[in-house]
C-alpha positions as a Markdown table, in Angstrom:
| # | Residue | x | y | z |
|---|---|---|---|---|
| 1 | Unk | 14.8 | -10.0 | 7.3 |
| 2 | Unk | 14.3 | -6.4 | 9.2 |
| 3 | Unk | 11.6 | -4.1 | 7.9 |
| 4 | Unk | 11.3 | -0.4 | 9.1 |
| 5 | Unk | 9.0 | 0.9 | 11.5 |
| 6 | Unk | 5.9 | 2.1 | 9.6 |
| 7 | Unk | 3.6 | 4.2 | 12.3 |
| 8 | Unk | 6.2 | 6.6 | 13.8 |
| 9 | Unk | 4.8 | 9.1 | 16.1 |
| 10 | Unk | 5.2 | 12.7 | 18.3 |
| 11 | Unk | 5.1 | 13.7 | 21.8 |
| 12 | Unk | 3.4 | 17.1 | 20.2 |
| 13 | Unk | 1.4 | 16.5 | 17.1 |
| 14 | Unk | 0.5 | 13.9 | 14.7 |
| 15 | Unk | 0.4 | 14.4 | 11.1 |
| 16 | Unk | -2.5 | 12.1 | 9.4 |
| 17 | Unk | -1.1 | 9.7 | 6.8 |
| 18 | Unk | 2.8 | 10.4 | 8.1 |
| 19 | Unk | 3.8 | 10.8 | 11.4 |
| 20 | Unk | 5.2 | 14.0 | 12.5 |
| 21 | Unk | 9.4 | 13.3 | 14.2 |
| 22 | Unk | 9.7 | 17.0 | 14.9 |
| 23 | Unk | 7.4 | 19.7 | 15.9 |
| 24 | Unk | 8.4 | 21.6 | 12.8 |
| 25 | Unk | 8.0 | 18.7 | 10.4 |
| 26 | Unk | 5.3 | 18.8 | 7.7 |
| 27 | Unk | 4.6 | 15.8 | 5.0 |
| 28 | Unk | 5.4 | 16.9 | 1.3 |
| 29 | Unk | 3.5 | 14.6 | -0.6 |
| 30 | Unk | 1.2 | 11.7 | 0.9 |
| 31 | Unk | -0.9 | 10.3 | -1.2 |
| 32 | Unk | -2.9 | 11.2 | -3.8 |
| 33 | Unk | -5.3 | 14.4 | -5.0 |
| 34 | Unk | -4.3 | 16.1 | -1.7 |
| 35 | Unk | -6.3 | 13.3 | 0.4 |
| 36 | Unk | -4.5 | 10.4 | 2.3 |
| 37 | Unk | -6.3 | 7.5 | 3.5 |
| 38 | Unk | -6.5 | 7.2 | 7.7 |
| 39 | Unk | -5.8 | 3.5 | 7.8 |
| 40 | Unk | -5.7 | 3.3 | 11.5 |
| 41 | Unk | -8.4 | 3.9 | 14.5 |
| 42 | Unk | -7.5 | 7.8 | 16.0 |
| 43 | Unk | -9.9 | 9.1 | 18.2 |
| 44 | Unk | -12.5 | 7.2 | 16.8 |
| 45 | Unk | -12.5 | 7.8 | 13.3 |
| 46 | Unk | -12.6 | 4.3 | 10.6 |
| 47 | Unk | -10.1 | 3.1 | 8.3 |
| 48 | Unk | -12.1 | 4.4 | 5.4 |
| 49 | Unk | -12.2 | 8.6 | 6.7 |
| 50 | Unk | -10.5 | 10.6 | 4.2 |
| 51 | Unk | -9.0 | 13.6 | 5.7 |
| 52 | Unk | -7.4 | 16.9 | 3.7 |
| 53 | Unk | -3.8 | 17.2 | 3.1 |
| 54 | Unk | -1.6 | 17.9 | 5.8 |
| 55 | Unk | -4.1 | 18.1 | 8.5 |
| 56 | Unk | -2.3 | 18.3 | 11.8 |
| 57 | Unk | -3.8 | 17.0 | 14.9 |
| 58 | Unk | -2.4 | 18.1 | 18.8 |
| 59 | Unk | -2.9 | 15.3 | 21.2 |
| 60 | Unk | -1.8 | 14.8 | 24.6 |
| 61 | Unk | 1.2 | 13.0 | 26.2 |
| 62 | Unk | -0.8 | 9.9 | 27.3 |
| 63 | Unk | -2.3 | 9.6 | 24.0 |
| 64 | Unk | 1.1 | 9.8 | 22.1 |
| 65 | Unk | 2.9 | 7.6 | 24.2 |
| 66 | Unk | 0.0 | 4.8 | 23.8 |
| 67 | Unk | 0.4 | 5.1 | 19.9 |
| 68 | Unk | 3.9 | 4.8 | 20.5 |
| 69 | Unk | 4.0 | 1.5 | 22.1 |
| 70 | Unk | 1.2 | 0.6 | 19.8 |
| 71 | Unk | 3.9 | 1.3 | 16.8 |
| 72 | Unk | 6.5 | -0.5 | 18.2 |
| 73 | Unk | 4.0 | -3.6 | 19.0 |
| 74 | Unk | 3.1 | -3.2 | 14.8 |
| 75 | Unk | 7.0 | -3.4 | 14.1 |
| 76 | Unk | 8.0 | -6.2 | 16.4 |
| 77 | Unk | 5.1 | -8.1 | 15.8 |
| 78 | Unk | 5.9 | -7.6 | 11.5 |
| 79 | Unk | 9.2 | -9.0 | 12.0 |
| 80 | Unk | 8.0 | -11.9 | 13.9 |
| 81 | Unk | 5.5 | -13.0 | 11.7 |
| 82 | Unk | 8.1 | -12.7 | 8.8 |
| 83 | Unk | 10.3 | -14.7 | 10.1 |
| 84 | Unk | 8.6 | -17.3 | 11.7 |
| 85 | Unk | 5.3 | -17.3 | 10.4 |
| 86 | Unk | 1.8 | -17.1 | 11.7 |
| 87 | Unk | 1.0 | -20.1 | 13.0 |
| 88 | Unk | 4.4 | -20.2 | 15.2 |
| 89 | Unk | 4.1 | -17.0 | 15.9 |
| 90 | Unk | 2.7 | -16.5 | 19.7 |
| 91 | Unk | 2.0 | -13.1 | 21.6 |
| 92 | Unk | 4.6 | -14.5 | 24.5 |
| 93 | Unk | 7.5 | -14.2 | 22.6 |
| 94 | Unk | 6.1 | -10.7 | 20.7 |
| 95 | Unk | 6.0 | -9.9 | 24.3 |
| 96 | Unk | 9.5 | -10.7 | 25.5 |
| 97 | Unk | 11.2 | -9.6 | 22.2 |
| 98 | Unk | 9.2 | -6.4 | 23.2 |
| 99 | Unk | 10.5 | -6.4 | 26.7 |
| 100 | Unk | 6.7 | -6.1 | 28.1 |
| 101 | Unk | 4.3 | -8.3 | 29.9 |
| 102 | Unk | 2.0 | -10.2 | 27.9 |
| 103 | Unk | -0.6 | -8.7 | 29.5 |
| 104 | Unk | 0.1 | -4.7 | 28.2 |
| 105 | Unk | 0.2 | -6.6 | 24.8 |
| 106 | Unk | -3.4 | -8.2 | 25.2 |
| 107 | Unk | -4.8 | -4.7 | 26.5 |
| 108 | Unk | -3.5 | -3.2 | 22.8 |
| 109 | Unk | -4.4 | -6.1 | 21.1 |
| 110 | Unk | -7.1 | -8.7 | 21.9 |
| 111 | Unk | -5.8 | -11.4 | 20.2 |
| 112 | Unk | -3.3 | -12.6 | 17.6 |
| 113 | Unk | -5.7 | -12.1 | 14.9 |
| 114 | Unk | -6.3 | -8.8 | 15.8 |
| 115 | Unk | -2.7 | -7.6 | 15.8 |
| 116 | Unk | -2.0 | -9.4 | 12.7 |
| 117 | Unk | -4.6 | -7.8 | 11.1 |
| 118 | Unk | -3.1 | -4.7 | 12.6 |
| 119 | Unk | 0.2 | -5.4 | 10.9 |
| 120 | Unk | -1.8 | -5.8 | 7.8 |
| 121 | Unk | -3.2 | -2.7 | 7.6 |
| 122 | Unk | -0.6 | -1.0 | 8.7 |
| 123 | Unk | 2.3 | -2.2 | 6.3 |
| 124 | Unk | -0.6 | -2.1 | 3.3 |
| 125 | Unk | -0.9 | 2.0 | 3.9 |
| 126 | Unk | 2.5 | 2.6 | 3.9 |
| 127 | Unk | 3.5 | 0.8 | 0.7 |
| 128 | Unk | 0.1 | 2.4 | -1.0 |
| 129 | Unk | 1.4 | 5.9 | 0.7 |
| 130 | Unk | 4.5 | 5.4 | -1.5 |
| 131 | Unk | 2.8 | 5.1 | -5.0 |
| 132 | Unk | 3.5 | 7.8 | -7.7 |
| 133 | Unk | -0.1 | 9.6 | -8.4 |
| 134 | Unk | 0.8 | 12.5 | -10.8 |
| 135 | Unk | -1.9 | 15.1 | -10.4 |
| 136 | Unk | -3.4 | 16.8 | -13.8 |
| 137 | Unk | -0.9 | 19.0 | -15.6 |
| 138 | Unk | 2.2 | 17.2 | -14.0 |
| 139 | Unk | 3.1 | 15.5 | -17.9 |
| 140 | Unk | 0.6 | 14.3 | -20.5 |
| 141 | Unk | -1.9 | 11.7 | -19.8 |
| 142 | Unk | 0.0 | 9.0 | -20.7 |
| 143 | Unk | 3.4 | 10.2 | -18.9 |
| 144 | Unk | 1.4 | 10.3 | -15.6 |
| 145 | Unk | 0.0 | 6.8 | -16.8 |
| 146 | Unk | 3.5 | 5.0 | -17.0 |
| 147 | Unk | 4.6 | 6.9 | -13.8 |
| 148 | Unk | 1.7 | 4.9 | -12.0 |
| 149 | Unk | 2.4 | 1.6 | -13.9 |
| 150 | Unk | 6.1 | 1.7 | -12.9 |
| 151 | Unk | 5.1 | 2.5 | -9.3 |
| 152 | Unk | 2.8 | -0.2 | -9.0 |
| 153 | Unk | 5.6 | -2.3 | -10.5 |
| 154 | Unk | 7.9 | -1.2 | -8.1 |
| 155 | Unk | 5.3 | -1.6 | -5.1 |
| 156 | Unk | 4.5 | -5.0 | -6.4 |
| 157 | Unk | 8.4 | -6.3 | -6.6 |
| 158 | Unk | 9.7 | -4.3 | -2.6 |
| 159 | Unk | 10.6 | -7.5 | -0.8 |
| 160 | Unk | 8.0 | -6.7 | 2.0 |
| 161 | Unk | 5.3 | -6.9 | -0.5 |
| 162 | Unk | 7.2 | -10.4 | -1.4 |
| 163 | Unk | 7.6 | -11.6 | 2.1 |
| 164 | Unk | 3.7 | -10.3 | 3.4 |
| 165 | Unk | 2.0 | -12.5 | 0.0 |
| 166 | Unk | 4.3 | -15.3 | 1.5 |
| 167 | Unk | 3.3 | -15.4 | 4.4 |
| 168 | Unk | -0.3 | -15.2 | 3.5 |
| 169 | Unk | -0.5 | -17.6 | 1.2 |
| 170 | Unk | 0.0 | -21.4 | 3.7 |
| 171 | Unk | -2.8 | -19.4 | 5.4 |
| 172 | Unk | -5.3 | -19.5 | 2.6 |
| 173 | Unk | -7.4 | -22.6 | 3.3 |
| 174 | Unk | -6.6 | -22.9 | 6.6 |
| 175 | Unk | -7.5 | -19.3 | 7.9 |
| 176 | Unk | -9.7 | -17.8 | 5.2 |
| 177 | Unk | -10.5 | -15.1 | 7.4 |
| 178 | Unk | -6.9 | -14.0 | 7.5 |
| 179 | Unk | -6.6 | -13.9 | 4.0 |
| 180 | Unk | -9.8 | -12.0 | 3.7 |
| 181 | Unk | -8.2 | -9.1 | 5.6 |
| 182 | Unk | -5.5 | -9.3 | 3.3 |
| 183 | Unk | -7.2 | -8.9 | 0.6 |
| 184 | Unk | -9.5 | -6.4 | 1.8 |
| 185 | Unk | -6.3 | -4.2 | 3.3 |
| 186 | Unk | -3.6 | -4.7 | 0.8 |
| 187 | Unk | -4.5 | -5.7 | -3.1 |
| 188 | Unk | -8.3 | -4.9 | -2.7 |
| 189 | Unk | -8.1 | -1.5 | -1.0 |
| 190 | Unk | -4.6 | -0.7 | -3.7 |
| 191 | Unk | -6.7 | -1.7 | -6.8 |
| 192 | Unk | -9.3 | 0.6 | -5.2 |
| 193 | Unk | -7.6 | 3.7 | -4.9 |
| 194 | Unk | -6.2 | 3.4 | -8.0 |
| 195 | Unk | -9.7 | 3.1 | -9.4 |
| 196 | Unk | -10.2 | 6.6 | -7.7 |
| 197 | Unk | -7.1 | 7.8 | -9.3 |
| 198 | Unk | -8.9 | 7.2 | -12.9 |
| 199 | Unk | -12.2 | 8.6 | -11.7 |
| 200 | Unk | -10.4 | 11.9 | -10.6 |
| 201 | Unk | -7.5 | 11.9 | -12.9 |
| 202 | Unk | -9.0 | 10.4 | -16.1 |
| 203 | Unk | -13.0 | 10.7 | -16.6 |
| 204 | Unk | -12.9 | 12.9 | -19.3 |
| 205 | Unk | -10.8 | 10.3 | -21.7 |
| 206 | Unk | -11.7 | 7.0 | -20.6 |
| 207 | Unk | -15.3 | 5.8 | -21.6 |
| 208 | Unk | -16.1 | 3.5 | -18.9 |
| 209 | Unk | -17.6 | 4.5 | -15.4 |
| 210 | Unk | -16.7 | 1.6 | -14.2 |
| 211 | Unk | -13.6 | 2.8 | -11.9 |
| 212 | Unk | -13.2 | -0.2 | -9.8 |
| 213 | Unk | -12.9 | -2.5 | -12.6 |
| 214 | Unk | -10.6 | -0.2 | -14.8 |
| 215 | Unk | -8.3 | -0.3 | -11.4 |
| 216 | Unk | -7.9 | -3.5 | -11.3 |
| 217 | Unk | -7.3 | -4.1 | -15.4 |
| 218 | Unk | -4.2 | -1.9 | -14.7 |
| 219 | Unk | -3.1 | -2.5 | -11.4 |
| 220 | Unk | -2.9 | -6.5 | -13.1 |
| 221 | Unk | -1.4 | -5.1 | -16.5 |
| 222 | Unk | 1.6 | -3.4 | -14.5 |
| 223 | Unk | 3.0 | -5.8 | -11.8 |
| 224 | Unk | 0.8 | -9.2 | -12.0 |
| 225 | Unk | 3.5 | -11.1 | -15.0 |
| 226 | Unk | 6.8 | -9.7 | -12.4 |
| 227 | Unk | 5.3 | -9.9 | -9.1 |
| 228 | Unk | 4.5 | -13.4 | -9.6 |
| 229 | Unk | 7.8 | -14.4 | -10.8 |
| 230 | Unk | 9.4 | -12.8 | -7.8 |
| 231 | Unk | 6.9 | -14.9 | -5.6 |
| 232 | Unk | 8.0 | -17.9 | -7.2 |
| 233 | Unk | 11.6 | -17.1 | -7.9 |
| 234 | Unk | 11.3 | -17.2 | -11.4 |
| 235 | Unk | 14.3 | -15.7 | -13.7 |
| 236 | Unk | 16.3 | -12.8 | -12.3 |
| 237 | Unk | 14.6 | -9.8 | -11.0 |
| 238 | Unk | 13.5 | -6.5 | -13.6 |
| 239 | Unk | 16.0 | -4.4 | -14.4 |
| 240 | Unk | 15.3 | -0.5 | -14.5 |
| 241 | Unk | 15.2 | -0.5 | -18.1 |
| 242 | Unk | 12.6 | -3.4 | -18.3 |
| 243 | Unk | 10.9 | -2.4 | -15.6 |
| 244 | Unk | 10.3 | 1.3 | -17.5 |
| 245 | Unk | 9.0 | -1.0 | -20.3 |
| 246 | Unk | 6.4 | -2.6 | -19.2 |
| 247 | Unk | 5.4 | 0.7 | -17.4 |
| 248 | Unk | 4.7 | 2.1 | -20.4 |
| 249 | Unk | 3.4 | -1.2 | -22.1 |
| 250 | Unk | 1.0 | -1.8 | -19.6 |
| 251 | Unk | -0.2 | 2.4 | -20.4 |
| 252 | Unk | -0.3 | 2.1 | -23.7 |
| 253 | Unk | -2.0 | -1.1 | -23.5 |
| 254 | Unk | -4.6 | 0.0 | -20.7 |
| 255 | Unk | -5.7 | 3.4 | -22.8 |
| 256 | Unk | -6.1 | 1.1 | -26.0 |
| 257 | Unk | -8.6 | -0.9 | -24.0 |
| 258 | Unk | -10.2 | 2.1 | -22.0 |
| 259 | Unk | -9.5 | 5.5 | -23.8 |
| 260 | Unk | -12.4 | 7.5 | -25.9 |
| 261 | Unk | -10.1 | 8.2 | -28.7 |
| 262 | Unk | -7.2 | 5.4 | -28.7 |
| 263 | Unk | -5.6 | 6.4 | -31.7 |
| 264 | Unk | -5.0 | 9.8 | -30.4 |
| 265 | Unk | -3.4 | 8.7 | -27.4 |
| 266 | Unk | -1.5 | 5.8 | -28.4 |
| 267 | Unk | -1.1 | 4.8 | -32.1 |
| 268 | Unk | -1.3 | 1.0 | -33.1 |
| 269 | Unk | 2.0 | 0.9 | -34.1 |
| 270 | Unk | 3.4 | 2.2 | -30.7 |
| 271 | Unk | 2.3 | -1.3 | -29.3 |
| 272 | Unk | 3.8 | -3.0 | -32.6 |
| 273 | Unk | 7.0 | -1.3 | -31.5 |
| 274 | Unk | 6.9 | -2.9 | -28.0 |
| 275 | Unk | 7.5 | -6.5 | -29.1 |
């Protein structure tokens, strides 16, 4: 199975959140609320710096050519894990299918850990990057709802998602400390933003403060009952059409739970109308 290189890059400028191809390129829409999430170490700067829309950064030759190989270290090393695994996966032969010494690889990466945890983060902020985050006045409240749900359900059924759950999963006991930077970089840091969504998107109609938690209740309520049977291989994949239904089933049920004035949002029959 071939995925697509994530981190693409520029001799000329770098574009936080998307990679610039061409000088004149700009990102239309990154993430959400006009802030992306820097997922990677640039000159410095955490995985948790929040940096505004579109900012453009100029770096040097040298500097774009090490991010560069570092991309095409990210990709190689993704497909290798994929399709043999983790534990049979070695840096030697992420080396020769790269065409490089094993010792450049070691000077990007220390260890196998530490690009796997690489490949982690990297292939978690591109999938998040790709979620639907209506701002306010883009459709009603619970429009922009069931445009999340049906990304998250979308993001929670792509076969990389599939394939990266996977592999993590024989890893589990074995290597908790993987699984803990799974966590941490993919589900965790998703159910997160989403939380962040709410807090920006919906404070004035939901009655908890509790972001992180209402996060989670949807991020489970859109994709947990499909993403599991695709795991598994359970029954035949969503179609559009059911996949639009639960979207808006898991909504309508998440502003019943969490919504000041349910009945105004979402009328009890609606749900009845859903079975």
């Amino acid at each position: 199975m071939r995925f697509p290189v994530f981190t693409a890059y520029s001799d000329v400028t770098l574009c936080i959140g998307k990679f610039c191809l061409e000088e004149d390129y700009r990102p239309t829409r990154i993430a959400y609320d006009q802030v992306c999430y820097l997922d990677w170490l640039v000159w410095g700067l955490s995985c948790q710096d929040i940096v505004p829309y579109g900012l453009v950064m100029t770096i040097g030759k040298r500097e774009s050519q090490r991010l560069a190989r570092r991309a095409q270290i990210i990709s190689a090393a993704r497909e290798h894990f994929f399709e043999h695994g983790y534990a049979d996966t070695g840096m030697s032969a992420i080396a020769a299918k790269l065409g490089g010494s094993k010792g450049t690889l070691w000077s990007y990466f220390p260890s196998k850990e530490a690009l796997f945890a690489a490949v982690v983060e990297d292939t978690a902020a591109a999938i998040r990057s790709q979620m639907d985050m209506p701002p306010p006045g883009d459709g009603g409240p619970v429009e922009r709802l069931t445009r999340l749900c049906r990304s998250i359900i979308e993001r929670a059924l792509s076969p990389i998602v599939i394939a990266m759950f996977r592999l993590i999963g024989p890893l589990a006991d074995r290597q908790p400390e993987l699984s803990k930077i799974f966590f941490e970089q993919g589900p965790g840091k998703t159910q997160h933003v989403i939380g962040e969504y709410l807090r920006a998107n919906f404070a004035d109609l939901l009655w908890t403060d509790d972001y992180e938690t209402a996060g989670k209740d949807l991020f489970a309520l859109s994709g947990a009952e499909a993403h599991f049977q695709r795991m598994w291989g359970v029954g035949d994949p969503p179609t559009a059409r059911q996949k639009d239904a639960q979207a808006r089933h898991a909504a309508h049920l998440f502003l019943r739970a969490y919504a000041h004035d349910p009945d105004k949002l979402v009328p009890r029959d609606a749900l009845d109308m859903e079975k």
